[in-house]
N, C-alpha and C positions, 0 to 999 in steps of 0.2 A: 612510705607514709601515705595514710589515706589523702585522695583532692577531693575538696570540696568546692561549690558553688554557692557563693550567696547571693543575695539578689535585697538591695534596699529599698526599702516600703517611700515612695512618694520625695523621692531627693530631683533637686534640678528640673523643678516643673516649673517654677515660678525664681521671684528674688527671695522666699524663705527654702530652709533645708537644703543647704547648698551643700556641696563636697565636690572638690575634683578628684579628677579619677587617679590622681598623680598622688593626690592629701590619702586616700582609701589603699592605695595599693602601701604607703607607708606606714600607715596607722594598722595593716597585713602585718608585713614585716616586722612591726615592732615590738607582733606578738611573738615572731619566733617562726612564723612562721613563712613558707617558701612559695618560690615558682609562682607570685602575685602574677594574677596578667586581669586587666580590666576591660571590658567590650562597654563601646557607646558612652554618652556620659549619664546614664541612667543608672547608677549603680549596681552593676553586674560588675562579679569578681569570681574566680578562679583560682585556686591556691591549695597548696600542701599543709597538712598539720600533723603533727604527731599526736593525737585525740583523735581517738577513736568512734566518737559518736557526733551528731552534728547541734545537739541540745548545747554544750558547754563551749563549742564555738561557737554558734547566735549570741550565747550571752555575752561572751568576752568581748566580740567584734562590735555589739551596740553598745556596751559600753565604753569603748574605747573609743565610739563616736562619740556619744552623749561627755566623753571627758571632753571633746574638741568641740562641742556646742552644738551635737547634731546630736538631736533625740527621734530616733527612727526605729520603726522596728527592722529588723534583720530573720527572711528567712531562708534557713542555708538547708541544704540536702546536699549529700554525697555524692560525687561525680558519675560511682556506677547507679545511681538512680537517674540522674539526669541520661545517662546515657541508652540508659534501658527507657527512658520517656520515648528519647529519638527514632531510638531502633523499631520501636514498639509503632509511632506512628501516630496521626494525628487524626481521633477516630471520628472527629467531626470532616475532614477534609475531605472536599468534594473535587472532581474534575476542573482543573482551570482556576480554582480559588485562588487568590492570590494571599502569602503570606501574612498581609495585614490583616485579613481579614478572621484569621485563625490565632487566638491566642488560647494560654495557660495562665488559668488563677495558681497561685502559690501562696494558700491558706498558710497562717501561721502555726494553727493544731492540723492536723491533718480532717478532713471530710470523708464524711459516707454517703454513699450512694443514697442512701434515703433522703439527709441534709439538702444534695442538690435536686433531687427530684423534688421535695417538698417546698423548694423556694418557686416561688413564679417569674416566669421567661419572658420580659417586653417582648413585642414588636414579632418580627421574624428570626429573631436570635436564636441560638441554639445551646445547653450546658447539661453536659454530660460529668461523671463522676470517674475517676479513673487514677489507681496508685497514691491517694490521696491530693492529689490535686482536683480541679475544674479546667477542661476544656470548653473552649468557647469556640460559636461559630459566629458572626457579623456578618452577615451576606450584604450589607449593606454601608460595611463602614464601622469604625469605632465612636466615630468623632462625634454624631448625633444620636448615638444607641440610651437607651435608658437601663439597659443592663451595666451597669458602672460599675468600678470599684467598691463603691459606699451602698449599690444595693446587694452584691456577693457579700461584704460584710456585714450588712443589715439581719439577712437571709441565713447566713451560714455560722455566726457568732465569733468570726472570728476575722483577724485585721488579715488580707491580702494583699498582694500585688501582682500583676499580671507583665507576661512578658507575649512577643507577639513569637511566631513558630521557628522566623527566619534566626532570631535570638537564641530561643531556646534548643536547636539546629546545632549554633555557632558554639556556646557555650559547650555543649554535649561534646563537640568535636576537639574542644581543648582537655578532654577527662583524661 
């Protein structure tokens, strides 16, 4: 059976869009589907399916939240995607960076290189285009960047979420 990886848009930031990771890995399973294993309380998930493609598991998985009161987007890619991110390397990462500083946008349509070249870059940031996601550099930190979430979806037309390298590392290595 193909693994897949999801990754939930904007859960467990604040006291809205809550799930734990215990409610996520069951509301997995209760698709039928196997080998749940959840990283951090961010929603990041790992699991088997018998589906083939990873369009009709996004849909099922947010639905199955939006039945338990969570209206989120859900975006999944296949494990040997994720893995081949890993392998491949993080083409913004410099000498010494430290993993927070390095993350992946994970658009919900996938991006062209044009897409991210076309949007404009705050500050000293960095966003490259690659496999259809956005790599990001922050040489400065996330926390006060004005490259956000909401301006990658502003820019690119489509809802993201971002995971940082040490994550997206972790997850690869459960494929």
């Amino acid at each position: 059976m193909p693994t897949y990886v999801a990754l939930l848009r904007a859960v467990n930031l604040g006291p809205h869009a809550r799930v734990s990771m215990a409610r996520l890995r069951e509301l997995i399973t209760a698709q039928g589907w196997g080998h749940a294993r959840t990283h951090l309380a961010s929603g990041n998930a790992v699991f088997t399916s018998e589906l083939t493609e990873p369009a009709p598991v996004a849909r099922r998985l947010r639905d199955a939240l939006a039945a338990n009161g969570l209206d989120t987007e859900v975006m999944v890619r296949t494990g040997h995607h994720f893995v081949q991110l890993a392998e491949a390397g993080h083409p913004l990462a410099v000498p010494g960076a430290a993993h927070t500083t390095l993350q992946v946008a994970f658009p919900l349509t996938p991006v062209t290189t044009d897409q991210v070249q076309a949007m404009p870059i705050p500050g000293e940031e960095s966003a490259v285009a690659g496999a259809g996601e956005v790599f990001l550099h922050y040489p400065h930190g996330v926390g006060r960047s004005k490259l956000t979430t909401a301006h990658l979806q502003r820019h690119l037309g489509t809802p993201v979420t971002c995971r940082n390298w040490k994550t997206v590392t972790t997850l690869a290595g459960w494929c």
